[in-house]
C-alpha positions in Angstrom: 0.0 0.0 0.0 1.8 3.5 -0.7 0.9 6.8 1.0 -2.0 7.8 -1.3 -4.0 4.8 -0.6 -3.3 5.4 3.1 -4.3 9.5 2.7 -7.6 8.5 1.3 -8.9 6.2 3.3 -7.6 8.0 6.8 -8.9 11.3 5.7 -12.5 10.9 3.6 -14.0 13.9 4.6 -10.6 15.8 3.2 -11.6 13.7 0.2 -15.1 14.9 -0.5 -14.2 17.9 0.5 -11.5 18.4 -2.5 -13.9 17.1 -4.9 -17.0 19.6 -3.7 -13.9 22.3 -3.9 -12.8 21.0 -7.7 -16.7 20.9 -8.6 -17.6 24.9 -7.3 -14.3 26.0 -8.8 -15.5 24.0 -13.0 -18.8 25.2 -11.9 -17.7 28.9 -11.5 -15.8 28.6 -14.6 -18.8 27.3 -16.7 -20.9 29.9 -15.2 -18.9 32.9 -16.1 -17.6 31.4 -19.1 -21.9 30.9 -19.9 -22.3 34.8 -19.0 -19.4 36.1 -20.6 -20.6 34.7 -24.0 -24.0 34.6 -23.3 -26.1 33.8 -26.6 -23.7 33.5 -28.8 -24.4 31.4 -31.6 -22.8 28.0 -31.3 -20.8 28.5 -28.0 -24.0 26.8 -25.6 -23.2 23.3 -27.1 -19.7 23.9 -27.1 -19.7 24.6 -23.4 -21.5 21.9 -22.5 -19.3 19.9 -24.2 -16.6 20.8 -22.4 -18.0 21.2 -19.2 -19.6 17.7 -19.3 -16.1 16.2 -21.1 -14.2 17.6 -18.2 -16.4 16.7 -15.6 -16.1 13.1 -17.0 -12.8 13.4 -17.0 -12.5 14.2 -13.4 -14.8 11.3 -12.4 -13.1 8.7 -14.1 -9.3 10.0 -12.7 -11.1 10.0 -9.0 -12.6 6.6 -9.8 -10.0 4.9 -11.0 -8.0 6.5 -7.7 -10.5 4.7 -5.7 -10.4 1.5 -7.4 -6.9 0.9 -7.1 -7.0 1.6 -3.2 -9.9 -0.9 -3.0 -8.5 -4.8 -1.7 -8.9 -7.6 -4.4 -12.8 -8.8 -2.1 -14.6 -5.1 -2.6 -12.9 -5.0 -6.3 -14.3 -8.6 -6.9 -17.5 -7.6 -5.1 -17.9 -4.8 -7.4 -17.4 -6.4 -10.2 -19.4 -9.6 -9.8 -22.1 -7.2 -9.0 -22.0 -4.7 -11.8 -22.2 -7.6 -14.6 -24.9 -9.6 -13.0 -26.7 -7.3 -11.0 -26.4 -4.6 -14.0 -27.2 -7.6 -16.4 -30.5 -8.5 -14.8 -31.1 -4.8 -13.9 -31.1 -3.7 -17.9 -33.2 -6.9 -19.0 -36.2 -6.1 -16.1 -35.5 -2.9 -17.3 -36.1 -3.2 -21.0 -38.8 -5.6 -20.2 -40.6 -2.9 -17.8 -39.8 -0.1 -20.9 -41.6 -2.2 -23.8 -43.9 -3.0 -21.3 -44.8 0.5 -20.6 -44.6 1.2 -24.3 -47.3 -1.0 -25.5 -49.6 -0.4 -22.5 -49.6 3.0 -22.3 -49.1 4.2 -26.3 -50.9 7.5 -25.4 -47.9 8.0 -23.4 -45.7 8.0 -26.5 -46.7 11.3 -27.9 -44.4 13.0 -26.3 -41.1 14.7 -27.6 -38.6 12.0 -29.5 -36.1 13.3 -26.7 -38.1 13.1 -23.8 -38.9 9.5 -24.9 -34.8 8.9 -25.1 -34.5 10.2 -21.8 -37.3 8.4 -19.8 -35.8 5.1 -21.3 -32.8 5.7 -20.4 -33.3 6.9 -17.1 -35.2 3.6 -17.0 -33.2 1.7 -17.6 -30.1 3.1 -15.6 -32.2 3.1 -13.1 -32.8 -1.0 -13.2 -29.0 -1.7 -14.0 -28.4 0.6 -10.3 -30.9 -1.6 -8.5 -29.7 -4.8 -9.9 -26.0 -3.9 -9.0 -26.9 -2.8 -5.7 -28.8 -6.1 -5.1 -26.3 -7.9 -6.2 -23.6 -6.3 -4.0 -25.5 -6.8 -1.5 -26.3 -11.1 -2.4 -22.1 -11.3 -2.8 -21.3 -9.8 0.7 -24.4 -11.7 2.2 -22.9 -14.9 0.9 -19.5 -14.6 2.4 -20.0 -13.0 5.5 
């Protein structure tokens, strides 16, 4: 273990208060880049391109910090849950969405990108469940 993995896990609060620190300080930067330019045509999307790509960016550096300071049970516990918790999550899921689809066709007036959104919010949100299930059934098991 080196001193990194030590610093996070004896200091969490330090942790989540860096990241709330890093997430005022893009925030603050989107904002006033966003007021500078205002309506400009063409710089909206380009902003929120950036501000989500670098946001992204962020999460996966912090994650993959995390994962590596994780020991080899919570890294196996994680992944055994994500594919089949997420796996049985995203089939009840789809199921629930074409479900809802045929039932309710009034309900599929709405915009093509409210539609796009509702599934996939859906959808995430039966991969979560299953993943968290399964985390759950894997500790459960070996406790």
């Amino acid at each position: 273990m080196n001193a990194t993995e030590v610093r996070v896990s004896e200091r969490p609060l330090a942790r989540y208060g860096l990241l709330m620190a890093v997430c005022l300080v893009a925030g603050g930067i989107a904002g006033g880049v966003s007021a500078a330019f205002g309506e400009a045509a063409g710089v909206g999307p380009v902003i929120v391109a950036g501000s989500v790509g670098l946001a992204m960016a962020a999460g996966l550096w912090v994650c993959a910090r995390w994962w590596r300071a994780l020991d080899e049970a919570a890294q196996e516990a994680h992944k055994w849950a994500w594919w089949w918790g997420s796996t049985f999550g995203l089939a009840i899921g789809g199921v629930a969405l074409f479900t809802l689809a045929y039932a309710t066709p009034d309900a599929l007036t709405a915009e093509p990108k409210d539609l796009l959104l509702g599934g996939a919010g859906l959808v995430a949100l039966g991969q979560t469940v299953g993943y968290g299930v399964a985390w759950a059934v894997w500790w459960l098991k070996r406790r």
